[in-house]
C-alpha positions as a Markdown table, in Angstrom:
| # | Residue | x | y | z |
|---|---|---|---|---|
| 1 | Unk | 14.3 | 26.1 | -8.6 |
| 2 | Unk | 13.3 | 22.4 | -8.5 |
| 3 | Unk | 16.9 | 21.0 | -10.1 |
| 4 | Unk | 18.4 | 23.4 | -7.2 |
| 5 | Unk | 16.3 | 21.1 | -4.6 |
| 6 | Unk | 17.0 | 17.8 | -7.0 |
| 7 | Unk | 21.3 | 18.5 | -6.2 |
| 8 | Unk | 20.2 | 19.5 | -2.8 |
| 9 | Unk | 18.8 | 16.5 | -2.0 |
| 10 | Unk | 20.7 | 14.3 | -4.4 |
| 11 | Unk | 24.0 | 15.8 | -2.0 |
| 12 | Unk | 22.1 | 15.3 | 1.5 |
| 13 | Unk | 21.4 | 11.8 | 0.5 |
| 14 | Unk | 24.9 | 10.8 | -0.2 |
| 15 | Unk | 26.0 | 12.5 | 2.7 |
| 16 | Unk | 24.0 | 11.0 | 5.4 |
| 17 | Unk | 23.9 | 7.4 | 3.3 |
| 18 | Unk | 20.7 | 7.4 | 2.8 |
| 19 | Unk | 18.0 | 6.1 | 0.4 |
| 20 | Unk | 15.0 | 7.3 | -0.6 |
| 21 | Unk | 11.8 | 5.2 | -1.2 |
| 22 | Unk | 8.5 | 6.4 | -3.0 |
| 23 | Unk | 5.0 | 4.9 | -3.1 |
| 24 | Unk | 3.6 | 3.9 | -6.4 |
| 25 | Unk | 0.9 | 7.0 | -5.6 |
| 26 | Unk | 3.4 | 9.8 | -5.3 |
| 27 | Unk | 4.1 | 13.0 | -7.5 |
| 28 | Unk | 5.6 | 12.2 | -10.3 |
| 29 | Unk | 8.5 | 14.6 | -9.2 |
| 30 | Unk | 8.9 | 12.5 | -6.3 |
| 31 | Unk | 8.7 | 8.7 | -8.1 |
| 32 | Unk | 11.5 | 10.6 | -9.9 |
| 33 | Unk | 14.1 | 11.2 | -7.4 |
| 34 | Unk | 13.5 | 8.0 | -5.5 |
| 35 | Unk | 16.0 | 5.4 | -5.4 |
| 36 | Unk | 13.3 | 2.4 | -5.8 |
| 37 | Unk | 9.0 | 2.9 | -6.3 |
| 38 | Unk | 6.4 | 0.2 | -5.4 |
| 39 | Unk | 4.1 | -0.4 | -2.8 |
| 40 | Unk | 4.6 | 0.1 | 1.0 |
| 41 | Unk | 5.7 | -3.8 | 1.9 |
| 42 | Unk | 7.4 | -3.8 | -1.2 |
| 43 | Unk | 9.6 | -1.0 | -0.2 |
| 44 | Unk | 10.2 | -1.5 | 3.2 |
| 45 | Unk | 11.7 | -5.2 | 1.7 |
| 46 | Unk | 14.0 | -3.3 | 0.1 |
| 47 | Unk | 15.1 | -1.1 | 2.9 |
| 48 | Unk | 16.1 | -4.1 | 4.1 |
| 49 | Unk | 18.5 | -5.5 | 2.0 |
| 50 | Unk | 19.9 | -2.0 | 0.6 |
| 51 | Unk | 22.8 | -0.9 | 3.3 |
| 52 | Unk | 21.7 | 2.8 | 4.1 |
| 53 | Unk | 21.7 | 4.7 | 7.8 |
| 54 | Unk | 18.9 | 6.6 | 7.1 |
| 55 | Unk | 15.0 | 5.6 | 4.8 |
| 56 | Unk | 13.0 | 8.7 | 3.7 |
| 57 | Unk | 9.9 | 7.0 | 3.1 |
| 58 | Unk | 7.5 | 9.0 | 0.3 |
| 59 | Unk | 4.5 | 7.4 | 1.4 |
| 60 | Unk | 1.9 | 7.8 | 4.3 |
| 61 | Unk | 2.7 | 7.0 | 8.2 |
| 62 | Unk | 1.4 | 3.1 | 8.4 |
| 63 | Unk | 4.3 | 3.0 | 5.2 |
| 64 | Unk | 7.1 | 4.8 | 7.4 |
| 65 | Unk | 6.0 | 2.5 | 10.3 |
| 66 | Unk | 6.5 | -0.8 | 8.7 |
| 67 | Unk | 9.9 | 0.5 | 7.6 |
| 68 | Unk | 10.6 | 0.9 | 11.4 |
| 69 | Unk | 9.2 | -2.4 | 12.0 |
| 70 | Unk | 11.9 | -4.2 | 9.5 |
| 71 | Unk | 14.6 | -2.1 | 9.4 |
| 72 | Unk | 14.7 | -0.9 | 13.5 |
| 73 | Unk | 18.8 | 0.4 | 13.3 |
| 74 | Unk | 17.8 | 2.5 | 10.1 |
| 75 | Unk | 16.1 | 5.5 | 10.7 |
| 76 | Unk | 13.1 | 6.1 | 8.8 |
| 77 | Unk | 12.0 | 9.7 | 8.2 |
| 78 | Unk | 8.4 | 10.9 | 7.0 |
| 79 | Unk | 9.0 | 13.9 | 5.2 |
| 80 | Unk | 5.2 | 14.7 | 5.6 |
| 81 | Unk | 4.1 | 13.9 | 9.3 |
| 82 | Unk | 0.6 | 14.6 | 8.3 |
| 83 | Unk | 0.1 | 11.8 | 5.8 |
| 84 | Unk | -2.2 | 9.1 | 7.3 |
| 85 | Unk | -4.3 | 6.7 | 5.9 |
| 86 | Unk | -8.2 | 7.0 | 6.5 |
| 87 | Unk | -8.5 | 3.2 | 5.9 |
| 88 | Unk | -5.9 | 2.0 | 8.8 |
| 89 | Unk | -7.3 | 5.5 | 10.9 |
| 90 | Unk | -10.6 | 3.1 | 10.8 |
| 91 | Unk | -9.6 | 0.1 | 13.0 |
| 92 | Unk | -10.1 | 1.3 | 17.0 |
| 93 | Unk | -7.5 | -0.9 | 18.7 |
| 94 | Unk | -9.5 | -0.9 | 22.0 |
| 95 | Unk | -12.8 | -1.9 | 19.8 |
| 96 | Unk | -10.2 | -4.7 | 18.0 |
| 97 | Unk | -9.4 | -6.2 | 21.6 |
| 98 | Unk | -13.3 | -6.5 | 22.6 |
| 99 | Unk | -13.6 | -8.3 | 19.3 |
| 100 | Unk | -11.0 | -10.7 | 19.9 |
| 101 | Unk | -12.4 | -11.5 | 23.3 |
| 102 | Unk | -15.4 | -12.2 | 21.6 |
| 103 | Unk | -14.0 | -14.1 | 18.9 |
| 104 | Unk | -11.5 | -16.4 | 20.8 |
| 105 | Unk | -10.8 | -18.8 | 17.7 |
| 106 | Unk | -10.7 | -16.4 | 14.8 |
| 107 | Unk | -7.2 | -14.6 | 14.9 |
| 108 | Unk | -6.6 | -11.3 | 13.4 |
| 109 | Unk | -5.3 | -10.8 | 9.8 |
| 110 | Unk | -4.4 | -7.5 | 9.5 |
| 111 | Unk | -4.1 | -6.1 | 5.9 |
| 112 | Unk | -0.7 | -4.2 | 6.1 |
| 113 | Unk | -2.3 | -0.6 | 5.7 |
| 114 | Unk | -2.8 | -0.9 | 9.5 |
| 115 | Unk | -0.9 | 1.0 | 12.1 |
| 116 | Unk | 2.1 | -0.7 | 14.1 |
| 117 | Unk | -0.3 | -1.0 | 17.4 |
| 118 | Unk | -3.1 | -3.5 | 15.1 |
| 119 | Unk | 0.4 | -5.5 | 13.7 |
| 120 | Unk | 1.3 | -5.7 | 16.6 |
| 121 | Unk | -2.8 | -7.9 | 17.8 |
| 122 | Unk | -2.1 | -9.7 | 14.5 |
| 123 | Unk | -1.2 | -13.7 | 14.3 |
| 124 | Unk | -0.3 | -12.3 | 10.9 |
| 125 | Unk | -0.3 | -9.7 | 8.1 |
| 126 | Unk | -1.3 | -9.9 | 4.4 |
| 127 | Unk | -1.2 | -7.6 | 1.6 |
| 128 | Unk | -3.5 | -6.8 | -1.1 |
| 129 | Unk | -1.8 | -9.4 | -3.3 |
| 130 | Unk | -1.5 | -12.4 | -1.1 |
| 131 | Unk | -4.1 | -12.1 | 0.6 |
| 132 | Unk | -6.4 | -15.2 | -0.3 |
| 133 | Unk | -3.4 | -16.9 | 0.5 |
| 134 | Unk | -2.7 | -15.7 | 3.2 |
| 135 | Unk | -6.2 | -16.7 | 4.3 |
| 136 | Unk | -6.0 | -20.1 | 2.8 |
| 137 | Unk | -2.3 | -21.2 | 4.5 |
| 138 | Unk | -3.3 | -20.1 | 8.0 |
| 139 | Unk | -4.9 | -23.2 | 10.3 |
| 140 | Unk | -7.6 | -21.9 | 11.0 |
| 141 | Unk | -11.3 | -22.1 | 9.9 |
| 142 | Unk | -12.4 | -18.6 | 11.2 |
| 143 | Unk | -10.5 | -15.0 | 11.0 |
| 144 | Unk | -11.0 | -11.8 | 11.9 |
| 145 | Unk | -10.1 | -9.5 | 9.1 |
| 146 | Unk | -8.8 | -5.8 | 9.2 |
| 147 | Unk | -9.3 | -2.9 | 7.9 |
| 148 | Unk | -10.9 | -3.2 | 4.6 |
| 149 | Unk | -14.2 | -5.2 | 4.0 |
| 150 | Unk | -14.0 | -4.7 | 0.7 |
| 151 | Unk | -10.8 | -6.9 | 0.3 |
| 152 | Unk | -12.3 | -9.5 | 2.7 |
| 153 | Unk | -15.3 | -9.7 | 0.3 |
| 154 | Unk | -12.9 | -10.6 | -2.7 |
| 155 | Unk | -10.7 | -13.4 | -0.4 |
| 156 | Unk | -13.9 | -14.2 | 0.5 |
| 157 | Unk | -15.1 | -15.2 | -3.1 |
| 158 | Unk | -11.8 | -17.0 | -3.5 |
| 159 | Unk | -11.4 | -18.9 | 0.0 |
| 160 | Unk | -15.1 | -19.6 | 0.5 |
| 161 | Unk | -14.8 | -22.5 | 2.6 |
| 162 | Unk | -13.4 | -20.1 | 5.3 |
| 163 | Unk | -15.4 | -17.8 | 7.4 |
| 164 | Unk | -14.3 | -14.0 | 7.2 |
| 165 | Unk | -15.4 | -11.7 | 10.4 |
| 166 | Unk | -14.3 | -8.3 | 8.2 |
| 167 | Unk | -13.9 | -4.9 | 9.5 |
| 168 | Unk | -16.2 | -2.3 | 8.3 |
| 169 | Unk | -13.3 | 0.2 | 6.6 |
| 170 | Unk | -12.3 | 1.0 | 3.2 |
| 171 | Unk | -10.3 | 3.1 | 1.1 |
| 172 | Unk | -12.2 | 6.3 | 0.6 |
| 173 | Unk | -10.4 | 7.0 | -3.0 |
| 174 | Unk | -11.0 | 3.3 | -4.0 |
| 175 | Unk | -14.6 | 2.9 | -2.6 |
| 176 | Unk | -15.8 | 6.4 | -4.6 |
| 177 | Unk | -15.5 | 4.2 | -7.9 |
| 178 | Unk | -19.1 | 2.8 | -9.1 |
| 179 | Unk | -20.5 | 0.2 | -11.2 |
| 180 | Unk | -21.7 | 3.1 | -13.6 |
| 181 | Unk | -18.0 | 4.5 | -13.8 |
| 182 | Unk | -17.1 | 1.4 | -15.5 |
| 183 | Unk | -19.6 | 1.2 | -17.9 |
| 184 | Unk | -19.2 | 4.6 | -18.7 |
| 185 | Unk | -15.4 | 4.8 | -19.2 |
| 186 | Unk | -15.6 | 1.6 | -21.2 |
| 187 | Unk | -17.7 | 3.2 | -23.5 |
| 188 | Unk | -15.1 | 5.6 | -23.9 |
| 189 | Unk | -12.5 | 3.3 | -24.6 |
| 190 | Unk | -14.0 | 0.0 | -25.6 |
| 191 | Unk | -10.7 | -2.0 | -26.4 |
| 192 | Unk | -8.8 | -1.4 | -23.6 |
| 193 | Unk | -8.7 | -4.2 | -20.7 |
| 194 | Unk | -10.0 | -3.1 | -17.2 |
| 195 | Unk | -7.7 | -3.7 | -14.2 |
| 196 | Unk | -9.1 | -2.7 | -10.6 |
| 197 | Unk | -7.5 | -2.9 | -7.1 |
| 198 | Unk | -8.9 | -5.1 | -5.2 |
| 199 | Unk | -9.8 | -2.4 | -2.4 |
| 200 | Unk | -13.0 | -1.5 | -4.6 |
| 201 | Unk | -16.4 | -2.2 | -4.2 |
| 202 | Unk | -17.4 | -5.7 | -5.2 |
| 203 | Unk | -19.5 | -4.6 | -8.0 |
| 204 | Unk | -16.8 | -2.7 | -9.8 |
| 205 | Unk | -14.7 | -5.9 | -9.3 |
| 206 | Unk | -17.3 | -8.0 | -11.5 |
| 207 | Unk | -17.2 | -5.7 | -14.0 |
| 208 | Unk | -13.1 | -5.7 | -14.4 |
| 209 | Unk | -10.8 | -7.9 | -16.5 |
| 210 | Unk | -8.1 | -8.4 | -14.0 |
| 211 | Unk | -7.8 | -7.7 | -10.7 |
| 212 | Unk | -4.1 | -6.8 | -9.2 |
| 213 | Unk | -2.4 | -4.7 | -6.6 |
| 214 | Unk | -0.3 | -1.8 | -7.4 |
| 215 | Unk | 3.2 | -4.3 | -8.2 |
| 216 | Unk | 0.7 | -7.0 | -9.7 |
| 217 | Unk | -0.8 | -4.0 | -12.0 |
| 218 | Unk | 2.8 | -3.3 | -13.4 |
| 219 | Unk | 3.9 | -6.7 | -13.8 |
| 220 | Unk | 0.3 | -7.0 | -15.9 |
| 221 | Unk | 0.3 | -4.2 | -18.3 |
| 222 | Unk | 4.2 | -5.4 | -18.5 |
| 223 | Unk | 3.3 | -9.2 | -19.7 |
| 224 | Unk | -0.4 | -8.3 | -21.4 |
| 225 | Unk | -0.1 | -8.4 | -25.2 |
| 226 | Unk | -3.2 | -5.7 | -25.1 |
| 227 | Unk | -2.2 | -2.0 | -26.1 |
| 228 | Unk | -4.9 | 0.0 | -23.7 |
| 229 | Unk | -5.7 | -0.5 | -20.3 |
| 230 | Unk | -8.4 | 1.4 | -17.4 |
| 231 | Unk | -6.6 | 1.3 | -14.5 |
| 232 | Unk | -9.0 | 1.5 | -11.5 |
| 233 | Unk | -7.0 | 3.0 | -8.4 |
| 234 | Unk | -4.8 | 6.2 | -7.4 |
| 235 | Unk | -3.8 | 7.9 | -10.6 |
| 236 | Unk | -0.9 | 8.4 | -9.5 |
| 237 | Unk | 0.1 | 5.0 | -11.1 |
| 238 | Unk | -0.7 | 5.9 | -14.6 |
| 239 | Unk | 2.8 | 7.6 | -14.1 |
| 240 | Unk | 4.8 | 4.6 | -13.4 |
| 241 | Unk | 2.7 | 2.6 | -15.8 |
| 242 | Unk | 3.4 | 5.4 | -19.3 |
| 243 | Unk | 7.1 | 5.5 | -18.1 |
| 244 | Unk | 7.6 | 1.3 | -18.6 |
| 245 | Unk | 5.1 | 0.6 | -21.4 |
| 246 | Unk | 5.8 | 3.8 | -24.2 |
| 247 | Unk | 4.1 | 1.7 | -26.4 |
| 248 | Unk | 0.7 | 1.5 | -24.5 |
| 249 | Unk | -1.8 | 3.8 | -23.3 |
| 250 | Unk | -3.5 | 4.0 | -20.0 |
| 251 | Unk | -6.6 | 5.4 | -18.8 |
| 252 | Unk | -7.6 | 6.5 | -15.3 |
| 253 | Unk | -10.8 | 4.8 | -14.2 |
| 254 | Unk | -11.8 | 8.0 | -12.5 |
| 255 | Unk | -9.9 | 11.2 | -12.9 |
| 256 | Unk | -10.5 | 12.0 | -9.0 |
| 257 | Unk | -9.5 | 8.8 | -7.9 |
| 258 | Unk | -6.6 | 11.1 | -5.6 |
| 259 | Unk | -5.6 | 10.2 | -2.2 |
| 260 | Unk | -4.6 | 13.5 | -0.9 |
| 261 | Unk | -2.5 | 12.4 | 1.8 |
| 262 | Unk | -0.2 | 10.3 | -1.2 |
| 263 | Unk | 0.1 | 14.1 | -2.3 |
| 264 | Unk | 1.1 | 15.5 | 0.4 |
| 265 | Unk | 5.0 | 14.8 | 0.2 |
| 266 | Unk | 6.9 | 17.1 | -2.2 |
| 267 | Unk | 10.4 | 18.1 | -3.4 |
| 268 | Unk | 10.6 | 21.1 | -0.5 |
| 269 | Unk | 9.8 | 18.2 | 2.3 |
| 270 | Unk | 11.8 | 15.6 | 1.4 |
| 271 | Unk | 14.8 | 18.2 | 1.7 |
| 272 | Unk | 13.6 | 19.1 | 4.7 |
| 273 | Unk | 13.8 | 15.8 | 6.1 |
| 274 | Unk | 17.2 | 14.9 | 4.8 |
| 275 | Unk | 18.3 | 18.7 | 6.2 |
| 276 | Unk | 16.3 | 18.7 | 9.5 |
| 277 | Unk | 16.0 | 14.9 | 10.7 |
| 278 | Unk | 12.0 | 15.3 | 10.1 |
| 279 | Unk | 10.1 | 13.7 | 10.9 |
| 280 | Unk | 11.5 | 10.5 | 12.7 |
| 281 | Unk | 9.4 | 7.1 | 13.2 |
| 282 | Unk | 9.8 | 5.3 | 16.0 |
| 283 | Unk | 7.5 | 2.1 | 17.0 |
| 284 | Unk | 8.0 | 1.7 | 20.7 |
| 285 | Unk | 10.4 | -1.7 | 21.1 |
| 286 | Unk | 7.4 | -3.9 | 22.6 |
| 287 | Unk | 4.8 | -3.3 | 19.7 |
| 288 | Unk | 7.7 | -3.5 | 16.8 |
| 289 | Unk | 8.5 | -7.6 | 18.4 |
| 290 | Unk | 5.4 | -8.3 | 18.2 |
| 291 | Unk | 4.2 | -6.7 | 14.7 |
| 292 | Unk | 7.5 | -8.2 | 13.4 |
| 293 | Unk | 6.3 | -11.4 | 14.3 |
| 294 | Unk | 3.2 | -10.5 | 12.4 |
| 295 | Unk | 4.7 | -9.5 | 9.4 |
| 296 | Unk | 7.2 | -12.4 | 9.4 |
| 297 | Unk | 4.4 | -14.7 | 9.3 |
| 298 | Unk | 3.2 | -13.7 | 6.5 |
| 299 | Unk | 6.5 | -14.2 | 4.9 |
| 300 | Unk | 6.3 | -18.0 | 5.8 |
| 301 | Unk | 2.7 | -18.8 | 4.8 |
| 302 | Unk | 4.0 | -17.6 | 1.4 |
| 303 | Unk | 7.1 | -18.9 | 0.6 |
């Protein structure tokens, strides 16, 4: 049944030119099919530069947005119009505005797991990897940062001269990991090297070896001379991580460290999409200018 739907999509996809991206935390079923994995900025990059008419985008709807906000003559499908993000779902964009009438000389940095509309109130975007230097090359002394506090606590350690007004959200699957989870699965496997996403809590973070987004985690394991790593976010990573490194083993941190909105998309929906047109997303022309010019930003402070 599924190598039916594998030619059925592998035919749809030629036929309409399109491409096919998958998050870092999809099925492995999907991460298998796709025509590039990584993480969401990662892959919208991509869309960019790959000639295509239509993007199926495996991911969740911030993901599928920031596709839109690059590549606005492509259209990007979300094979799964329910996966959402509890983390960006925390930022209130009326609540943002109040706070940056409050705070006139702290602009907004918005992580890029926001939606379109907090892009859009953003002097610039940052992701989980360039963040402190995001928050280091901008001129100003003061920011307000969105959504995830604790990623503003760990810029925060590493730009300390700079004051951080953070957002009170988090990732739910990230935030469920403890200080005692780390001890405990250390115990279990005492020589392997412990490498946490900076969207845990701060006290797991003390306890880890190495600190990395999803892409920085690969490039790791890829470059470390160690033979056994805990890998503290989505499992859905270990996947990507046993394909590239055969000769290594990797642990989850926490077996239920799932996001089930990542697990959400499947073989049946991406067909769908490709068949149907499901689901298309669309940023209304006004909010994409000026999230573009958010996200562009961020591509200057860091080149």
């Amino acid at each position: 049944m599924d190598n039916t739907i594998i030619e059925e999509i592998k035919r749809l996809k030629k036929q309409r030119n399109a491409i096919i991206l998958a998050h870092n935390y999809q099925r492995e079923e999907i991460q298998d099919i796709a025509d590039f994995v990584g993480d969401s900025l990662e892959l919208s990059r991509q869309a960019v530069q790959v000639q295509c008419d239509v993007i199926v985008f495996c991911g969740v709807h911030f993901m599928a947005e920031t596709a839109a906000i690059l590549n606005p003559d492509k259209t990007v499908l979300l094979p799964e119009i329910e996966a959402g993000c509890p983390m960006a779902d925390t930022v209130d964009v009326k609540e943002l505005k109040e706070w940056i009438k409050k705070y006139p000389s702290s602009p907004v940095i918005s992580y890029v797991n926001t939606t379109a509309e907090v892009k859009a109130l953003s002097y610039a975007c940052c992701t989980s990897a360039n963040a402190p230097q995001i928050v280091k090359a901008v001129p100003f002394d003061s920011i307000i940062f969105v959504p995830d506090k604790n990623l503003a606590e760990w810029v925060k350690k590493q730009v300390p001269y700079k004051e951080i007004i953070a957002w009170n959200g988090f990732c739910p699957t990230h935030h469920m990991i403890k200080k005692e989870d780390v001890i405990r699965t250390k115990k279990v496997h005492p020589d392997a090297l412990v490498v946490v996403h900076p969207e845990c809590r701060p006290e797991v973070i003390e306890l880890a070896d190495h600190v990395a987004s999803t892409s920085g985690m690969v490039r790791f394991a890829k470059a470390s001379q160690a033979k056994e790593f805990i890998i503290g976010t989505e499992i859905g990573l270990l996947y990507r991580l046993k394909k590239e490194n055969p000769g290594k083993n990797f642990y989850p941190l926490k077996s239920t460290m799932i996001c089930p909105n990542m697990k959400r998309t499947t073989l049946e929906s991406v067909l769908l999409a490709l068949k149907e047109n499901q689901y298309v997303i669309k940023v209304p022309e006004d909010i994409r200018i000026k999230a573009y010019e958010a996200v562009q930003r961020m591509f200057t402070l860091v080149s």
